[in-house]
N, C-alpha and C positions, 0 to 999 in steps of 0.2 A: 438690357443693352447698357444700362449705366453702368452696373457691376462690371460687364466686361472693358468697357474702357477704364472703369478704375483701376480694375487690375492689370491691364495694358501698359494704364503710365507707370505705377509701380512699379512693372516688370522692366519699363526706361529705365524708370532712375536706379534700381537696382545695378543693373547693367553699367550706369553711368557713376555710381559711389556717390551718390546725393542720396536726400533723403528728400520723401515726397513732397514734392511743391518746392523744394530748394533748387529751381534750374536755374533762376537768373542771376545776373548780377550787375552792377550797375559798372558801364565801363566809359571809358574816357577815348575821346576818336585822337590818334595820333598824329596820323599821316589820313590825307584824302588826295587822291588822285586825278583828274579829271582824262578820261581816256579818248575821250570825243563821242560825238551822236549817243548823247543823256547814258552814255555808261560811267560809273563814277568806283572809283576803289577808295575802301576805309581799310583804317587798320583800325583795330581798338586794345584798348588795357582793361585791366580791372583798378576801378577808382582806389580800389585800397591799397595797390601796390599788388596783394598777390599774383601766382600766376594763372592765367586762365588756362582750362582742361587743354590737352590737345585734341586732333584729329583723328577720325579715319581720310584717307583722300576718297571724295564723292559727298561726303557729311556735308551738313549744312549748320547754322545756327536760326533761331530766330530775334528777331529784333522789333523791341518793343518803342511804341512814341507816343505820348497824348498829344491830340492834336489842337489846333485853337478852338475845338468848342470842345473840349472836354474830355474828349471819349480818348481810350487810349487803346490803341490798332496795332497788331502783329504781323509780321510779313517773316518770310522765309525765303536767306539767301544763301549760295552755295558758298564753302570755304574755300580759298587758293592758298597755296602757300606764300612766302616774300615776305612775313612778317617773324620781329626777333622772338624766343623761344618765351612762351608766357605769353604772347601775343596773337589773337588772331585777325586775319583779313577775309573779307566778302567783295564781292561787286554787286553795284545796284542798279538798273537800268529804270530811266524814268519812264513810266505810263502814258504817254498822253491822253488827252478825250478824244475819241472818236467817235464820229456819226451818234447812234446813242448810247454811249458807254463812256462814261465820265471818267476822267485821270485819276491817274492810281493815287491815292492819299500817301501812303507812305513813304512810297519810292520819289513822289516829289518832294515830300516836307521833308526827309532824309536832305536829297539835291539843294535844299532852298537855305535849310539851315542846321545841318551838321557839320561845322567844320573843326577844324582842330582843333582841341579844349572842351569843346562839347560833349555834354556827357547823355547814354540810351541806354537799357534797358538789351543786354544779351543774356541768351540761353548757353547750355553747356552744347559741345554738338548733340545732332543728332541724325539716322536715315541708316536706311539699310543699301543704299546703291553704293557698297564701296568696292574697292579691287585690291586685293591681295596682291602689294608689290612683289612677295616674294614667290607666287604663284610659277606654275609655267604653261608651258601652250601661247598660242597665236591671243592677241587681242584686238581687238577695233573699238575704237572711240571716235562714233558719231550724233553730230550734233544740229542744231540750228539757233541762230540767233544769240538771245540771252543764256541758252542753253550748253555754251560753249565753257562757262561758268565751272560748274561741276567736271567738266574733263580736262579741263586748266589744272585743276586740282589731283586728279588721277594722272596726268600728264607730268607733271612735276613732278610728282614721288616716284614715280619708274623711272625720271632720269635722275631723283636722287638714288636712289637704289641700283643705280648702273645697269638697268634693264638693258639684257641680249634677248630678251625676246620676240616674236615677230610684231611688230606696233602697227596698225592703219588706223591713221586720224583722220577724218574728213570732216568739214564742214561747211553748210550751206549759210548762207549770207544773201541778203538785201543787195548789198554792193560792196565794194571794198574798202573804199571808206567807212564804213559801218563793221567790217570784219577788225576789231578794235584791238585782239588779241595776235592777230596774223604776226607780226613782228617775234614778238615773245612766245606764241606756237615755232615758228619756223626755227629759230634757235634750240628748244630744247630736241627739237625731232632731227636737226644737224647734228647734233651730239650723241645721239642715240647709234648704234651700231647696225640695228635691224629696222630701223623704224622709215613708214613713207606719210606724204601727204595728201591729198585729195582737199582741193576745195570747190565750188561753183556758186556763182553770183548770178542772181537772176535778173541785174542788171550792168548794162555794163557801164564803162567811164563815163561812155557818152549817151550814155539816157538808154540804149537800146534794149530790147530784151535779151537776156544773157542765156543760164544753162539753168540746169533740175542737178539736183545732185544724186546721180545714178548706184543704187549699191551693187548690184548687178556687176559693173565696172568695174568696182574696186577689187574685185577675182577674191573673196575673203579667202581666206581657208576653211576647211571645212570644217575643222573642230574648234575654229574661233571660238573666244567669250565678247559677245558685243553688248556694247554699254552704248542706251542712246537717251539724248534728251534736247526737250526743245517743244515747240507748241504742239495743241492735241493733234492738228492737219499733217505736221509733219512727223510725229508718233507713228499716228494711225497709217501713213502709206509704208515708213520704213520697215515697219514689222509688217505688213503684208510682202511688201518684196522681199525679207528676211526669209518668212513661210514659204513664199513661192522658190527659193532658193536651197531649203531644204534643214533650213536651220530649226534644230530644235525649241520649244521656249524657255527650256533649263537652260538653253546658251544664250539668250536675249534678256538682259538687264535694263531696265528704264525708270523715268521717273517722269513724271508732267508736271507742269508749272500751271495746270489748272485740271477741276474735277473732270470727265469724261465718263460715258457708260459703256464702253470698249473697254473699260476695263475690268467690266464685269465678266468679261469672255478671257482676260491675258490667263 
């Protein structure tokens, strides 16, 4: 089992023009955003002036912190576009503690103290969820939550790319205030020639309970490529309704933002 993860990452950084163990670099936060309800955007440099690798759109980096007792902890956050060229941007959404599951270390120590000047510990990208802007056929881009991260990013390069092709974005949200990206979604899918939206909040302004975000509804196409991402509960039902719909899993693209044994079956 070691050997094959070794020769796994190899086979990364191959792919990536690094040489083994050379992914990180140390970079300096530029700009930090604050978008509301603990979603936070960095942009970052490389400390030394060079320029840092570019993207696929879908890629992520990781990002490296010691924390105040010592240990120093990796998290893995999706790339967006918005930053100048040599530069890249992520979004960070904070953790909190819940019932018995303690706040996420990084995503708060990121929140509490990285601000501009601050220098962290980034990777080159990396991930295989990405999309071919210059592909054709139907696509859908759905999401939940923090998940909305990685299709910001696919979203952006198909309206950089002048995409005529068919677009359905949808995404499920908490509420609308918490739908952080809604503004800057709505604009690039204005722009777009063939593209729609879909969103549903499962609460509404006034407290009440809202909607389920239905894929069902969104009528895909049937030769769709759909990219989904978001927590394991909302994985596990999308690609059931996907299945029940008749979508192959060579046309269903994903990525979870934590381990799962459903994916021992995708």
């Amino acid at each position: 089992m070691a050997k094959v993860l070794i020769d796994f990452e190899k086979d990364l950084c191959r792919h990536q023009g690094v040489q083994p163990g050379d992914v990180f670099h140390r970079a300096v936060v530029r700009r930090r955003e604050e978008l509301g309800h603990g979603v936070i955007r960095f942009t970052v440099a490389r400390e030394d002036g060079e320029a840092l690798p570019g993207f696929l759109p879908g890629q992520y980096i990781s990002v490296g912190v010691t924390l105040p007792d010592g240990a120093r902890q990796l998290r893995q956050y999706s790339l967006v576009n918005g930053a100048e060229e040599g530069m890249l941007t992520f979004a960070v959404k904070r953790v909190p503690a819940q019932d018995d599951t303690p706040a996420g270390e990084v995503s708060n120590w990121l929140g509490d103290h990285a601000e501009e000047g601050s220098v962290i510990d980034v990777t080159v990208p990396f991930g295989d969820l990405v999309i071919d802007v210059e592909g054709e056929g139907p696509v859908a881009l759905i999401s939940n939550g923090i998940g909305a991260t990685p299709m910001m990013g696919m979203l952006e390069a198909l309206h950089a790319a002048g995409s005529k092709r068919p677009i359905v974005v949808a995404h499920a949200e908490a509420s609308e205030a918490e739908d952080v990206f809604r503004s800057e979604r709505a604009a690039l899918i204005a722009d777009l020639p063939n593209a729609t939206e879909a969103v549903a909040y499962s609460r509404t302004t006034e407290g009440e309970a809202g909607e389920r975000l239905s894929i069902g509804a969104l009528n895909l196409p049937t030769d769709a490529s759909v990219y989904l991402c978001g927590s394991t509960r909302f994985l596990t039902n999308a690609r059931a309704e996907l299945q029940e719909l008749g979508f192959a899993d060579d046309q269903v693209h994903f990525e979870l933002f934590a381990p799962n044994d459903w994916l021992l079956d995708a």
